[in-house]
MARMAR-995333 format. One record per residue (C-alpha): residue in one letter; x, y, z. Coordinates in steps of 0.25 Angstrom, whole numbers. Layout:
rest: a | xx: X | yy: Y | zz: Z
...
//
This chain:
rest: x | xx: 2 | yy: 564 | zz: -147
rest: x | xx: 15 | yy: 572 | zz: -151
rest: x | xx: 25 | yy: 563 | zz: -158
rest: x | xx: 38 | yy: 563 | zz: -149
rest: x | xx: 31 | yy: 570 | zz: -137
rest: x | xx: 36 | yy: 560 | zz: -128
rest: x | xx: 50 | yy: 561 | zz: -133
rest: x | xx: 60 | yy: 567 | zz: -121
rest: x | xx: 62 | yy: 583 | zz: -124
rest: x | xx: 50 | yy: 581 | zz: -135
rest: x | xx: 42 | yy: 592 | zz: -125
rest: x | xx: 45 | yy: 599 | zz: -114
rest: x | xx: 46 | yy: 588 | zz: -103
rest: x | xx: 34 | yy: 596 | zz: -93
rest: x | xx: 24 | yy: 594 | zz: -104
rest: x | xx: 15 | yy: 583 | zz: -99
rest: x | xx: 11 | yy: 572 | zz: -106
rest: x | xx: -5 | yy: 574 | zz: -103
rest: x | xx: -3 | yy: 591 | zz: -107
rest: x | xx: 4 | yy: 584 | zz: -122
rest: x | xx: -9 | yy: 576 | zz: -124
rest: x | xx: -17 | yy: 590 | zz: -123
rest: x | xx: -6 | yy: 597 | zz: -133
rest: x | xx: -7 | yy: 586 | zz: -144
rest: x | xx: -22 | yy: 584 | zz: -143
rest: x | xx: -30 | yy: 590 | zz: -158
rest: x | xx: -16 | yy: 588 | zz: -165
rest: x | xx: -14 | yy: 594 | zz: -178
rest: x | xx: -11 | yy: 584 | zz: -191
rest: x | xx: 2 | yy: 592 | zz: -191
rest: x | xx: 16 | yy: 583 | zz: -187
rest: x | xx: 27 | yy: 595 | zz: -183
rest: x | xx: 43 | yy: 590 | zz: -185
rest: x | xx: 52 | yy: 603 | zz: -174
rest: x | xx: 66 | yy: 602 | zz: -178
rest: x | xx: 73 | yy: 609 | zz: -168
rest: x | xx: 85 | yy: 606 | zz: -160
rest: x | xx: 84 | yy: 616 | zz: -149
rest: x | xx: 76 | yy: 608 | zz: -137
rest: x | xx: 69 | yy: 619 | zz: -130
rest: x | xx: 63 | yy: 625 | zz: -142
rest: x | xx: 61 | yy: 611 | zz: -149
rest: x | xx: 52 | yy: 606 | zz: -137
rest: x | xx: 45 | yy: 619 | zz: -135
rest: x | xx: 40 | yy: 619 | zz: -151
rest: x | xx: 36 | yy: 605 | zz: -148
rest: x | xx: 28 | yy: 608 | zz: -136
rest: x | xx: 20 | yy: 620 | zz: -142
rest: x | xx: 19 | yy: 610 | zz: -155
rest: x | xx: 13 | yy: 600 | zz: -146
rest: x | xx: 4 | yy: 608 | zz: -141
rest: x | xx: -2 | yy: 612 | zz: -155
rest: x | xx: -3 | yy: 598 | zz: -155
rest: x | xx: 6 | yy: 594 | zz: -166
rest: x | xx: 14 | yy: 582 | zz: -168
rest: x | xx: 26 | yy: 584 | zz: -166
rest: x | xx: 42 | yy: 578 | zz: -168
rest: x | xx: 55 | yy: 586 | zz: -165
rest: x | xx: 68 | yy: 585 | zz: -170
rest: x | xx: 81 | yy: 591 | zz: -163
rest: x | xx: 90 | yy: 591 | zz: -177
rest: x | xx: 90 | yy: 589 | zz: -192
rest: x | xx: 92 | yy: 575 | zz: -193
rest: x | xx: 84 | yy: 569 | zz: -183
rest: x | xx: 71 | yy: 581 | zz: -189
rest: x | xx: 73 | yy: 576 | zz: -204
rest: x | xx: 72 | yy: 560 | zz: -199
rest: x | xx: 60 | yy: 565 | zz: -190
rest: x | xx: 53 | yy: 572 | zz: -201
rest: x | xx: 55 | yy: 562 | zz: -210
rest: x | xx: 47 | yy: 552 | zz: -200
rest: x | xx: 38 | yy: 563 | zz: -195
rest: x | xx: 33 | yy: 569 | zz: -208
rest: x | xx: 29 | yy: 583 | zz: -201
rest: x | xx: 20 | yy: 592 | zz: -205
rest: x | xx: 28 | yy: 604 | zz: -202
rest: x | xx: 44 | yy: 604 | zz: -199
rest: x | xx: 48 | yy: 616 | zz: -190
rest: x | xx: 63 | yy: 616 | zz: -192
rest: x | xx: 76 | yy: 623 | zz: -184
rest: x | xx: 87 | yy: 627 | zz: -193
rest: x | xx: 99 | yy: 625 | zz: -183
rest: x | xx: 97 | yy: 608 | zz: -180
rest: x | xx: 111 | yy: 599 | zz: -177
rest: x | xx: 111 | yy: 591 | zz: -188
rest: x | xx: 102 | yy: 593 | zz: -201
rest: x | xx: 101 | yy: 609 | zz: -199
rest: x | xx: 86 | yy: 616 | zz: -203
rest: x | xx: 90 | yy: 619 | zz: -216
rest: x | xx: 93 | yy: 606 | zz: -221
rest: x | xx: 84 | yy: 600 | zz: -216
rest: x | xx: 72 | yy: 609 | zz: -220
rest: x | xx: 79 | yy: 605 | zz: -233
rest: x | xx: 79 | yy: 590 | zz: -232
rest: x | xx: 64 | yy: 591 | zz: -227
rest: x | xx: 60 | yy: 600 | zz: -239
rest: x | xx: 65 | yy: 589 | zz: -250
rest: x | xx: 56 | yy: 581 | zz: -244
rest: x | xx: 42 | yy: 588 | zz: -240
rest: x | xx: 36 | yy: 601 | zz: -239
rest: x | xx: 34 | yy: 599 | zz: -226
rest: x | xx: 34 | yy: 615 | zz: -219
rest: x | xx: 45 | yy: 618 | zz: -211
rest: x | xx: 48 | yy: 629 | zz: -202
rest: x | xx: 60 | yy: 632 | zz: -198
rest: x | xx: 64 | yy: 639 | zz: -184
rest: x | xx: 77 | yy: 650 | zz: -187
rest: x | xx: 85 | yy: 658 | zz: -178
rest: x | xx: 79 | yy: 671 | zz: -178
rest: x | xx: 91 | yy: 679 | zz: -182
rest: x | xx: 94 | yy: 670 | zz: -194
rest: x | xx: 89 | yy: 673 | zz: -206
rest: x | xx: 97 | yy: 664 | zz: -213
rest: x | xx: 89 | yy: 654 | zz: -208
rest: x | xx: 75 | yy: 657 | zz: -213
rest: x | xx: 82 | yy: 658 | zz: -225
rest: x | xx: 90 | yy: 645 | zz: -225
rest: x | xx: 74 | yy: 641 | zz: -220
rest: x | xx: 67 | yy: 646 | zz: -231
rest: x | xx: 76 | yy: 639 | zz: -242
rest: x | xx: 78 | yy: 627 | zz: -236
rest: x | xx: 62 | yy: 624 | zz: -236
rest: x | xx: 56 | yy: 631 | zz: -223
rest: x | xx: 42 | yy: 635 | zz: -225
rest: x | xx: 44 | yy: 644 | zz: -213
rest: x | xx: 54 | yy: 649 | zz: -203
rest: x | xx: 52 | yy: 654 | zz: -189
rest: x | xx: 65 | yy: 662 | zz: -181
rest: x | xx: 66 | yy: 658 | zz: -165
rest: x | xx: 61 | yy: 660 | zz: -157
rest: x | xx: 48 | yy: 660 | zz: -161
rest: x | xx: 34 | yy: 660 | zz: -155
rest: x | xx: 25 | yy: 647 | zz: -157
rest: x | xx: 13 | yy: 654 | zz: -161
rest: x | xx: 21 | yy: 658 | zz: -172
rest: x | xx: 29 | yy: 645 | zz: -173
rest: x | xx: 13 | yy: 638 | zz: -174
rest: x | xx: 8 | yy: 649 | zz: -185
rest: x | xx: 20 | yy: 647 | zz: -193
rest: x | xx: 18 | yy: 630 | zz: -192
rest: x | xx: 2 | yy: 632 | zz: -195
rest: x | xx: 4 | yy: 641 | zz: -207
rest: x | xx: 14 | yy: 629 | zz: -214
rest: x | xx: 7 | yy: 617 | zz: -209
rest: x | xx: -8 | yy: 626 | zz: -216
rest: x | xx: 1 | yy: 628 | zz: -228
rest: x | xx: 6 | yy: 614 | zz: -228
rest: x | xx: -8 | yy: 608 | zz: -224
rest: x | xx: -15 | yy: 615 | zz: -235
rest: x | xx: -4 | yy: 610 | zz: -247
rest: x | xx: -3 | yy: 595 | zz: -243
rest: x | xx: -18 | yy: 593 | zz: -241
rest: x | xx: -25 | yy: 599 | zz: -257
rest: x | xx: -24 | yy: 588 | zz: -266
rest: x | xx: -35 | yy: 594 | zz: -276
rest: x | xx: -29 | yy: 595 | zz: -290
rest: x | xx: -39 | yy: 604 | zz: -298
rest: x | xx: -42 | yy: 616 | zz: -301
rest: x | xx: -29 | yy: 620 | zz: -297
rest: x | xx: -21 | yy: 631 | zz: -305
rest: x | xx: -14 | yy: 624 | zz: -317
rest: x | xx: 1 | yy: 630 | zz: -321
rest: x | xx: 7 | yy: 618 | zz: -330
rest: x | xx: 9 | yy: 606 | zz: -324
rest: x | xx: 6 | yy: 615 | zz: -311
rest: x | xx: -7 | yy: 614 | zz: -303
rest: x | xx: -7 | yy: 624 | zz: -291
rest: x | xx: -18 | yy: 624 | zz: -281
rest: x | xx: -14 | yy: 635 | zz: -272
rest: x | xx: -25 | yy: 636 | zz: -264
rest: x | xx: -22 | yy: 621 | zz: -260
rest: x | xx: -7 | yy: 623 | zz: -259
rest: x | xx: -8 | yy: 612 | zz: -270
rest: x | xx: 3 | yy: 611 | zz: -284
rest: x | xx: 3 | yy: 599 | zz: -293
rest: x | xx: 12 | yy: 596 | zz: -303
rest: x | xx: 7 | yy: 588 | zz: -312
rest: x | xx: -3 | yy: 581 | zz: -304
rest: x | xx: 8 | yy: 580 | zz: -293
rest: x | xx: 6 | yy: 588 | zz: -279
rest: x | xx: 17 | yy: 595 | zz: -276
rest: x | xx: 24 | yy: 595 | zz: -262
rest: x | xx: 28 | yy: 612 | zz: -258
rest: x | xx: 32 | yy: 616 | zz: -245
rest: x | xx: 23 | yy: 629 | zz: -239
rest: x | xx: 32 | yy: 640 | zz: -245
rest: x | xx: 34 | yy: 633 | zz: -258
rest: x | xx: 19 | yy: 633 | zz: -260
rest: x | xx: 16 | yy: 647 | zz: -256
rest: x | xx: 29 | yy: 652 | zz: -266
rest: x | xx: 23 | yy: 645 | zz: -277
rest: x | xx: 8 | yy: 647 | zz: -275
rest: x | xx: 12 | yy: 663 | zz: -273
rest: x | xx: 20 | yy: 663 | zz: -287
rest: x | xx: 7 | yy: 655 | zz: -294
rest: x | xx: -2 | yy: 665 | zz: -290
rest: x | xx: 7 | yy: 676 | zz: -295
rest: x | xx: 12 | yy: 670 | zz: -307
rest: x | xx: 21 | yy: 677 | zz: -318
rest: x | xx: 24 | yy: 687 | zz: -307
rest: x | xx: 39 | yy: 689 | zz: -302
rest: x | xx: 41 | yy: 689 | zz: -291
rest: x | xx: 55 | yy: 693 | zz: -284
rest: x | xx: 62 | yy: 682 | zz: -273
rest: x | xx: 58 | yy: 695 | zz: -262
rest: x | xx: 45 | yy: 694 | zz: -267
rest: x | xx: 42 | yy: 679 | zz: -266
rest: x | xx: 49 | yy: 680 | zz: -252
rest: x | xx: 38 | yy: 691 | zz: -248
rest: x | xx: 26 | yy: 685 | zz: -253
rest: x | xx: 29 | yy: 671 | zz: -250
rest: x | xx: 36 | yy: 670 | zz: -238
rest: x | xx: 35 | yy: 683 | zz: -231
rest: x | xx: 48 | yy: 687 | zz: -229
rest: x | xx: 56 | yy: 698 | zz: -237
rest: x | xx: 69 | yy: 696 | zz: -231
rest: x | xx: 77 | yy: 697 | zz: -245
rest: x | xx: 86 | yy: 686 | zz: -242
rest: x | xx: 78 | yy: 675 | zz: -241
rest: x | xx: 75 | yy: 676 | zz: -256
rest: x | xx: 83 | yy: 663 | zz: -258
rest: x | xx: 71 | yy: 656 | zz: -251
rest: x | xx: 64 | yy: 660 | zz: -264
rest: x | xx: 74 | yy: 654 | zz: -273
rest: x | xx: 74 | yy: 642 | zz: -266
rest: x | xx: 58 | yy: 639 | zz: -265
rest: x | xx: 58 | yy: 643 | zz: -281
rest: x | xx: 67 | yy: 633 | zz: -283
rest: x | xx: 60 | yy: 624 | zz: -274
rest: x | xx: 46 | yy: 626 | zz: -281
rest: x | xx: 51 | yy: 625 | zz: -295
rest: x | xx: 56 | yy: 610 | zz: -291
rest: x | xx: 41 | yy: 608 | zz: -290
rest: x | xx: 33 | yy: 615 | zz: -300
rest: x | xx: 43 | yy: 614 | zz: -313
rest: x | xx: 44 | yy: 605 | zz: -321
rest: x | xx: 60 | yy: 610 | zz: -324
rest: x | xx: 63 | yy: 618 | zz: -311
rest: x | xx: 77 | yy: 622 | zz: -318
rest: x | xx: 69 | yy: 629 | zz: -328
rest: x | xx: 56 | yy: 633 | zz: -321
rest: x | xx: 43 | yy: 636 | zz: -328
rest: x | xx: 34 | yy: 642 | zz: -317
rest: x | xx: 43 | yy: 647 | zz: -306
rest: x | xx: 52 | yy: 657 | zz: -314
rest: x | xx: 63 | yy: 665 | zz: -310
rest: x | xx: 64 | yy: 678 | zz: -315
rest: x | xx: 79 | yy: 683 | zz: -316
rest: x | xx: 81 | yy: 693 | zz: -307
rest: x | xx: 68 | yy: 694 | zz: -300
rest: x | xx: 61 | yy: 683 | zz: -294
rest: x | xx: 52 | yy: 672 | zz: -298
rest: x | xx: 38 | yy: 671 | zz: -305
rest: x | xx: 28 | yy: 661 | zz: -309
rest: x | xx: 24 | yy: 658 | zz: -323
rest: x | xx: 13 | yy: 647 | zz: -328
//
């Protein structure tokens, strides 16, 4: 059954109990934490969630969501930025020192700033209200396939050898020495894109393009941030990087 589906205000109160069997019948593997504090919209995502058949818990604000994931240990975080409390930001933060859980985030349409403050904090996506939920559930399924494809390759050879680097791309699979390591969606598809193009510069408008689709110039501060987040696990020295080098005045490339 959904977790909390019995819960006052967990679904709207006309869904009857026999109709929910039906809904969560076939239930995907994947655990959904919704971190919203506007009712209407948090019960109408969990009923179109519920129908999906996912499992399911719902926090209202930050504090309550960040004790909830801790517990809950989703699969995917979808994640409000304006909460009473912990706002989205921060607490995209705080979820991202621990996991590489995906998070997507819900922004107001008008605010780009959000998507920005978004991207940098550790979203892997963003989605602007309103929004449709065939789009909400294409977005959701591209990050938990990404997610799913990462955390299930354990094969460690024939993989491609830079240093004490082992990249299995295909697998969405790095080791350092010997050791998985843990990258969120968007980490692994930055790096994975600067391996297969290594020694090539690339400017901060460029990686934007290719990797995240967008090529709104200001966001390029996203690109600093996930450089910086990357060398923390691929270098043995991120204050002096051997791989991921910046080129003054232009962008970033890769060297083995």
């Amino acid at each position: 059954m959904v977790k909390g589906c019995n819960t006052p205000g967990y679904l709207p109160s006309c869904l009857a109990e026999n109709t929910l069997r039906l809904y969560t019948l076939a239930m995907p593997e994947h655990k959904i934490l919704v971190v919203e504090d506007d009712a209407t919209l948090r019960e109408l995502l969990c009923y179109n969630l519920a129908k999906e058949g996912y499992t399911l818990e719902c926090a209202e604000d930050g504090l309550k969501a960040l004790g909830t994931y801790r517990l809950f240990k989703p699969s995917l975080v979808i994640l409000d930025v304006m909460l009473p409390g912990i706002d989205g930001f921060e607490l995209c933060r705080l979820i991202r020192t621990e996991s590489s859980v995906p998070i997507l985030m819900l922004t107001a349409r008008s605010s780009e700033s959000d998507k920005v403050n978004g991207l940098e904090a550790g979203a892997d996506d963003y989605l602007s209200k309103p929004f449709g939920m065939r789009e909400l559930l294409a977005r959701m399924k591209a990050l938990l396939r990404r997610s799913q494809t990462q955390n299930s390759q354990t094969e460690t050879t024939g993989g491609l050898k830079i240093g004490d680097l082992e990249i299995f791309i295909e697998r969405h699979l790095v080791m350092r020495n010997g050791v998985a390591l843990d990258f969120s969606p968007k980490e692994f598809d930055l790096f994975s894109f600067m391996v297969q193009n290594r020694c090539r510069v690339f400017s901060r408008e460029q990686l934007l393009e290719k990797v995240w689709g967008y090529d709104y110039p200001g966001w390029t501060r996203t690109v600093d941030v996930h450089i910086s987040w990357l060398r923390q696990k691929i270098e043995a020295d991120p204050s002096s990087p051997r791989h991921l080098i910046t080129v003054r005045g232009t962008g970033y490339k890769f060297e083995e």
